[in-house]
N, C-alpha and C positions, 0 to 999 in steps of 0.2 A: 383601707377597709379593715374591720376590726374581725378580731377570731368569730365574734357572735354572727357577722354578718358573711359569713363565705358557706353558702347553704352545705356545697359538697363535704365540709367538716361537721356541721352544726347537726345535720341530719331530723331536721325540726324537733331537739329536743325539746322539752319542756312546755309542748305541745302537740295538738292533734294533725297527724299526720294526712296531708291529703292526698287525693288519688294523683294526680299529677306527679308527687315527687315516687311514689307507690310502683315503679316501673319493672320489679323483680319477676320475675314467673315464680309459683308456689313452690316450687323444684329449684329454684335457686337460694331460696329461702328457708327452704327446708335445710340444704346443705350448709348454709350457715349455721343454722340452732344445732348440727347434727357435732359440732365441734367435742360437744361434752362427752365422745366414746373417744377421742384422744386420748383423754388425761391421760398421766400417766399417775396421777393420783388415786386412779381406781386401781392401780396393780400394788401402788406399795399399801393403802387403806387396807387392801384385801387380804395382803400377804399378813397385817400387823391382826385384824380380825383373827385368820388360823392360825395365827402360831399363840395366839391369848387362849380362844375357845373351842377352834378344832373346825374341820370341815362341816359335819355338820351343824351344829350351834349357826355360826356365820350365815350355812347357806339358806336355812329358816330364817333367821333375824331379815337377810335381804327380801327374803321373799314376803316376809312381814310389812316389811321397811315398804317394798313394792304395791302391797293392797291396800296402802293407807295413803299415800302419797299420789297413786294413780288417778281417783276420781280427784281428790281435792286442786291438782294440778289439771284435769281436762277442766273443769271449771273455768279455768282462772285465762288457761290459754286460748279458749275459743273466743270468750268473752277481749282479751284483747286483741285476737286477730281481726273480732267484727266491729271493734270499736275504734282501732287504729292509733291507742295510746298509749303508753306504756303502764309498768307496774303500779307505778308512783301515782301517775293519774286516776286510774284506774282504781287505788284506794282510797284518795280521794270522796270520791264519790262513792262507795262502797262502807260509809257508815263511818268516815274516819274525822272527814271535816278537811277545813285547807289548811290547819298549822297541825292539826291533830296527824296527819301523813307526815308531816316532817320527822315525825321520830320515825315514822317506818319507813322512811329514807334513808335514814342512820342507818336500821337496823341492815335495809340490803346492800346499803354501802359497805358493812362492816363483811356481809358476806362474801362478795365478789374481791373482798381487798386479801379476806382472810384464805381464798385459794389462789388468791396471784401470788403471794406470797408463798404459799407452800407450792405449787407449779413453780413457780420463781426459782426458788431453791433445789427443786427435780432438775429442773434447766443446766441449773450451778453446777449441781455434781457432776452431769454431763463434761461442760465446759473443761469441768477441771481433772477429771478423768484423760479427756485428750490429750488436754494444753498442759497439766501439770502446775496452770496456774493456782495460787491461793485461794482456797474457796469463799473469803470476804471480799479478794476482787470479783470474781464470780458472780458474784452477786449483782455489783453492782453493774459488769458488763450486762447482765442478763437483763437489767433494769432498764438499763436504758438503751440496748434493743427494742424495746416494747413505744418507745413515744413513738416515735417515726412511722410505724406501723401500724399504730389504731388513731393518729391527728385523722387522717380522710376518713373514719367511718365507714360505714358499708358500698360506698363507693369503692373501697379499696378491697375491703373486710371480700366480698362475695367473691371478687374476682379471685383472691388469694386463698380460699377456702376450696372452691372449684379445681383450680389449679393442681393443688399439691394431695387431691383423695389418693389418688392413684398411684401416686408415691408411696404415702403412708401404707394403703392398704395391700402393695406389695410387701413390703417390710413387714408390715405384723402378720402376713398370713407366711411370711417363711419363717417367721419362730412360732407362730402356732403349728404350722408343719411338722417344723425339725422337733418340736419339744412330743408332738401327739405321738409319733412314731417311736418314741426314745423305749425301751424296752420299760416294761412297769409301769407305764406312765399312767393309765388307771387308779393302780393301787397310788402311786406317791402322790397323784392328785389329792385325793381322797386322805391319805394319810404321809402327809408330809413330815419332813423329820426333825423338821423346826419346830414341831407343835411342842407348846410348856405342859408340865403335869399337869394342870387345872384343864388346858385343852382335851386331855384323854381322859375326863372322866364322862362324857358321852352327853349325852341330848339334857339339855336343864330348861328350863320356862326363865329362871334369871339371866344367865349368860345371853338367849334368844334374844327380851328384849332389852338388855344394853346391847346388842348390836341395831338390835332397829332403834331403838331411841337415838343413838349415833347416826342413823341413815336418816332419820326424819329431818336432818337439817336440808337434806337433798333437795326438799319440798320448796325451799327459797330457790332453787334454782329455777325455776320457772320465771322467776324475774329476768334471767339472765337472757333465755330463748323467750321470752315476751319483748326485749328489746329488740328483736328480728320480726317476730309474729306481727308486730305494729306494723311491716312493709310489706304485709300480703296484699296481694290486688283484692279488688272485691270479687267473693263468688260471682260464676255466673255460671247459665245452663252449660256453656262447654267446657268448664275446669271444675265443675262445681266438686264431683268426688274424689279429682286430685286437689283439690284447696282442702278438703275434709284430713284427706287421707296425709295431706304436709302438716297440718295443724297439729293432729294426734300424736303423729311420730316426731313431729321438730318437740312440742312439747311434753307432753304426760308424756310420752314413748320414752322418754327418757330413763323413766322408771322400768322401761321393761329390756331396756340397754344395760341399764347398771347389772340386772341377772346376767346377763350375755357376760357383759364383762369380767361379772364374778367369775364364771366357768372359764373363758379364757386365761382368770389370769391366776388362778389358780392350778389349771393346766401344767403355765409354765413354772409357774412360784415352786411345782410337784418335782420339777425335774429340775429345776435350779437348784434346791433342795438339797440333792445328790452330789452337789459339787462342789458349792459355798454355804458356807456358815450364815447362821439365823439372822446375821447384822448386814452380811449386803443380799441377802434375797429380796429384803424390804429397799432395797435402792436399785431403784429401774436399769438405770444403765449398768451395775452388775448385772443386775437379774437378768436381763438382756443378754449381757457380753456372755454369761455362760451356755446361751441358749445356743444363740448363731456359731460360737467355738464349737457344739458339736455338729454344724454344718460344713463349719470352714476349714476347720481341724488348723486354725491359725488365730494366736489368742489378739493380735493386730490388727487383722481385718475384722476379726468379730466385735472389737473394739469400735472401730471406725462405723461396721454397721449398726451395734447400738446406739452410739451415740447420734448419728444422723436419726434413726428412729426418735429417739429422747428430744434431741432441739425440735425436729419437726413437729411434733407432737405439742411440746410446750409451748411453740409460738401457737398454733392453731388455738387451744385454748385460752394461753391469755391475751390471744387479741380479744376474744369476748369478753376476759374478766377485767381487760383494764377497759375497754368499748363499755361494756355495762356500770361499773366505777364511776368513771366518767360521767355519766349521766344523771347516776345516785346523785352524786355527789352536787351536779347543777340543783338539780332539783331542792337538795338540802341547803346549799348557801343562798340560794335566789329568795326563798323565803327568809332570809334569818339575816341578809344584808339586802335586800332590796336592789339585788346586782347581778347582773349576767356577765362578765366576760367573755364568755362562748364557751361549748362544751370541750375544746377542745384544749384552753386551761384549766380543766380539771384532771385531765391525762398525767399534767406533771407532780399531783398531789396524790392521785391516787399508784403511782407508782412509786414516789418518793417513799408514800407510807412501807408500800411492802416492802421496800430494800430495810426497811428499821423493823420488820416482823422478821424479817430474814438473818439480819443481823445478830437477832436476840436469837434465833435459834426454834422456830413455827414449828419447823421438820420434828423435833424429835417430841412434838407435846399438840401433833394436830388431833389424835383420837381426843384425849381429853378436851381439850379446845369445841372440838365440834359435839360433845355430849351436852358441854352447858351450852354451845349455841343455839342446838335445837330448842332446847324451854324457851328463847324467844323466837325467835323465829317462825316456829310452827303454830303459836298462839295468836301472828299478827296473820298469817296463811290462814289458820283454821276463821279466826272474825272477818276476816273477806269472803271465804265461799258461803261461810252462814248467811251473811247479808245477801249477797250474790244472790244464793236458791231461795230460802228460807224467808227471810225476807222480801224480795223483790218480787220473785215468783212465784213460789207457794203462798204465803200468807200475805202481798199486799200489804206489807206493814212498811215501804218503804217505797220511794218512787220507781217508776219503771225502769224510769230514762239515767243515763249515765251525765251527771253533773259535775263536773271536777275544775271550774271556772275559781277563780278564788272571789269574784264579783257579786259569784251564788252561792256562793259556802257559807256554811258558819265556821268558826276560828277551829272549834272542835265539836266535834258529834261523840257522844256519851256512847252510841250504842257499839261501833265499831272498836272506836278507840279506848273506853274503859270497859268494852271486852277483854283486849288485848292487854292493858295492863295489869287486869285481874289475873286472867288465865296465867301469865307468866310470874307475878308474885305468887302465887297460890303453887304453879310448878318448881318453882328456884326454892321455896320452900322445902319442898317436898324431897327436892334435887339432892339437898344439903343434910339431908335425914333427918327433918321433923319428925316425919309419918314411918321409918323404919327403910331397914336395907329395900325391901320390894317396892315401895315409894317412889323411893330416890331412882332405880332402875327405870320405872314407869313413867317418870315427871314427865316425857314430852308428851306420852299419853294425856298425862291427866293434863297437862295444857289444852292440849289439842279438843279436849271435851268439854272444858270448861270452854276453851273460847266458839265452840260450837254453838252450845245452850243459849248460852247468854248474851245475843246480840237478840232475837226473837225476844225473848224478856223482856231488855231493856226498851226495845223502839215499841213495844204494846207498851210497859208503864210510859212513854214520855210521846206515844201516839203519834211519833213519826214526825216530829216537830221539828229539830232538831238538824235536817237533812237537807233543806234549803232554804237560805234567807230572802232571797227576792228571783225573780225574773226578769230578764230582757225581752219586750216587745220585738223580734225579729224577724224580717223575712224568712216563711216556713220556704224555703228551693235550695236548690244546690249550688248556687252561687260566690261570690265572692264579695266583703265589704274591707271597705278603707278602716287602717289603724288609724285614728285622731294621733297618736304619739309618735310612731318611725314611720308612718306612709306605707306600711307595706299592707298588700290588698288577701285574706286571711277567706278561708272558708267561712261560711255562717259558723256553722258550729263552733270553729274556733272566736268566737265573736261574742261580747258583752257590747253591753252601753254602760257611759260611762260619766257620771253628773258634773265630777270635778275636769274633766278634758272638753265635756259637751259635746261626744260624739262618740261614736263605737270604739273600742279598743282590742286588742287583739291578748289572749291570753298570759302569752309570756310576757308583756309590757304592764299590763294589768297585775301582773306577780312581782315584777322589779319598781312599781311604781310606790314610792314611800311615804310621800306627800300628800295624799289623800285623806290618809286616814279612816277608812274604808269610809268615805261619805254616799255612798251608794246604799250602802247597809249600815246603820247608825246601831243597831242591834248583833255586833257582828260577835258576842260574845253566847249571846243566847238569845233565846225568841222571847219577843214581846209577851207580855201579860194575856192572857186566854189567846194568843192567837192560834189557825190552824193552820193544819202540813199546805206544804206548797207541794205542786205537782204532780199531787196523788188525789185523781178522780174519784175514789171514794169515798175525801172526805169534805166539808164542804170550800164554798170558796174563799181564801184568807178575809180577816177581818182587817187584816193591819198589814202594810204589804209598803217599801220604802219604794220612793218614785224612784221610773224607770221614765228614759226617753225612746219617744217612738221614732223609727228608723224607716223609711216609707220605701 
């Protein structure tokens, strides 16, 4: 049996999830997306903010960072809790197209690689703080910890996230403890004594949003807690406000954790301050080891209790970053080689990569790293919830239903996809200092607005056309239909017809099948000459529409 076909690893990626495999409670799933107040990348990000721009600069920028990333992320995450797909899919059909998504596949490939790698590294210091070991072996120990660990998937993923809260959440509240009680710790929170000149010159509108423009990369993390959100059961009348209440917090909530986490970890950052110099405050397992030292009054044990918080911590999260990698990543080779080997060979590419991010040295150039990420990233976020509300909902300018079939797609759709690569030219521009130093600060702003505007634009000029090439005659119930290709029996939903097999086929086979040549849709670049929008009722019915077979 091949990697693709052992469900307990494959976890129906690169497809719609059905209830059957869906067997989590909301509360279990919740605890998995909940992974992202591990980090320990939020203490050293936070620690590298105050000591650039000072307590408050920082604690505005987050809370910036927090009002602009909250609704664009509840959008994104209710929509794939009730849809049961992930990111990838779910852009898809959200104005992108079926080959037009494969870039924003890259792009959240690029994000979930680029904090495995910098966790990765957090990990390493650990390792090598204990062991003494070299910290380029480090690395790669810490590397390949991680396959063994995310091969099963959420199968594994939930049990082992449930497991070890309780651990963790002893550990960190006895250095929030020891550090809250430490004499001054008010003032050194507030004013730490790492801060640089440029930090003490007080509250600025510049400094403010380059730190939120840095935080807006955050906003792709809903990708990361959507590949859990896909395994919620469906509401119903007796979970319905716990399914609500898992949805908010596993995803957008995330943004109002990052606050929380500011304030803890600058907490401790205030009193570690006191002890060690500005270069290991920003390294967890210091920052740690001097906390617990004034619990234990033993710099061995404080040591051993860091570092046990630091590993724990680091696997918890990158079991999600290399679990979410993983998936990117199928998603982006299935299209671009017409191949699945299962998601569970992409674990060893998407870890491979971080040990060569880690290698070259992430840790000491993530601020900067993640300033130019956000100008993409936030632009392909911002052309999905536009489409999403805007679009779909407000204006009817785009179908109702979530289409992400490559069967019913077109190659690429103009209005999501050259949203998105407008808004991010026009910001990378701006980034580089076309437009002047306030610009360049602004760029994920001015992404984020540009790819707001102009997805409504574009699908009024091109009247929605764009959005789907054909239909499948299907039974409208909730049943199940046979793949014509591997035999296996697929929800409706997950289900096309298919000219060249001559019988239904099932998503992910429909995506790896190469030989066709989309003969389903002979138009699969663009729509035919006058024809109109498929699947939106108000406008009339197609004139030109490529055969479909009926499935009785």
């Amino acid at each position: 049996m091949g990697l693709a076909d052992n469900p307990q690893m494959e976890d129906y990626s690169l497809r719609y999830t059905p209830a059957a495999f869906r067997k989590w409670s909301p509360w279990m799933v919740f605890l998995s997306c909940l992974v992202g107040i591990s980090a320990m990348a939020g203490y050293a990000l936070d620690a590298a903010f105050v000591d650039a721009f000072g307590f408050a600069n920082a604690l505005v920028g987050f809370l910036v960072a927090a009002a602009v990333t909250l609704p664009l992320t509840l959008v994104i995450a209710f929509a794939i809790a009730r849809k049961h797909v992930d990111i990838d899919l779910l852009t898809r059909g959200s104005g992108f197209g079926y080959l037009g998504s494969t870039l924003t596949s890259l792009v959240y490939a690029t994000y979930t690689l680029i904090f495995l790698a910098y966790e990765g590294a957090i990990m390493a210091q650990a390792v090598t703080a204990l062991t003494r070991l070299d910290i380029h072996l480090s690395y790669v120990v810490v590397s390949a910890v991680m396959i063994p660990l995310t091969l099963y998937g959420m199968s594994f993923s939930a049990k082992f996230q449930a497991w070890t809260w309780p651990i963790w959440i002893a550990l960190i509240g006895l250095a929030l403890g020891t550090a809250a009680t430490a004499p001054d710790a008010g003032h050194n929170m507030v004013h730490p004594t790492t801060v640089s000149p440029t930090g003490l010159a007080g509250l600025t509108v510049l400094a403010v949003f380059t730190i939120a423009a840095a935080q807006l990369s955050l906003a792709t993390q809903v990708g990361e807690q959507g590949d859990y959100l896909r395994l919620m059961p469906d509401p119903s009348t007796g979970n319905r406000h716990r399914w609500r209440l898992a949805v908010i917090m596993g995803g957008p909530g995330f943004a109002l954790f990052a606050v929380g986490i500011f304030f803890a970890s600058t907490l401790l950052v205030g009193y570690a301050s006191t002890k060690v110099d500005a270069a290991h405050v920003g390294i967890p397992v210091d920052l740690f080891t001097a906390v617990y030292e004034r619990l234990t009054g033993n710099h061995t044990v404080a040591l051993v209790l860091a570092g046990l918080l630091v590993l724990l911590s680091q696997v918890k999260i990158n079991i999600m970053n290399t679990y979410s990698g993983s998936l990117s990543w199928s998603n982006f080779f299935s299209r671009l080689l017409h191949r699945h080997p299962g998601r569970a060979a992409w674990v060893f590419l998407q870890v491979g990569l971080s040990l060569v991010l880690m290698e070259i040295g992430i840790f000491d150039h993530i601020v900067e790293v993640l300033a130019w990420y956000s100008n993409v990233g936030v632009a392909w976020i911002g052309a999905m919830v536009a489409d999403l509300v805007i679009n779909k909902k407000w204006l009817g300018l785009a179908p109702p239903d979530l289409v992400f079939h490559r069967a019913h797609l077109y190659n690429v759709n103009p209005v999501g996809f050259g949203s998105m690569i407008v808004a991010g030219a026009v910001s990378m521009v701006a980034y580089y200092g076309a437009f002047g130093a306030t610009a360049a600060a602004l760029s994920p702003f001015i992404a984020l607005a540009v790819a707001i505007v102009l997805p409504p634009i574009i699908a009024l000029s091109t009247r929605g056309r764009w959005y789907i090439a054909r239909l499948s005659e299907l039974p409208e119930n909730d049943g199940e239909l046979p793949c014509s290709v591997c035999g296996g029996d697929y929800d409706v939903i997950d289900m096309a017809t298919c000219p060249h097999h001559g019988g239904t086929i099932c998503s992910l086979c429909c995506s790896t099948e190469g030989a066709c040549h989309d003969a389903c849709k002979p138009n699969a670049w663009r729509p035919p000459s006058g024809a109109t929008p498929l699947g939106m009722p108000k406008f009339a019915p197609p004139q030109e529409e490529a055969p479909a077979l009926e499935v009785a």
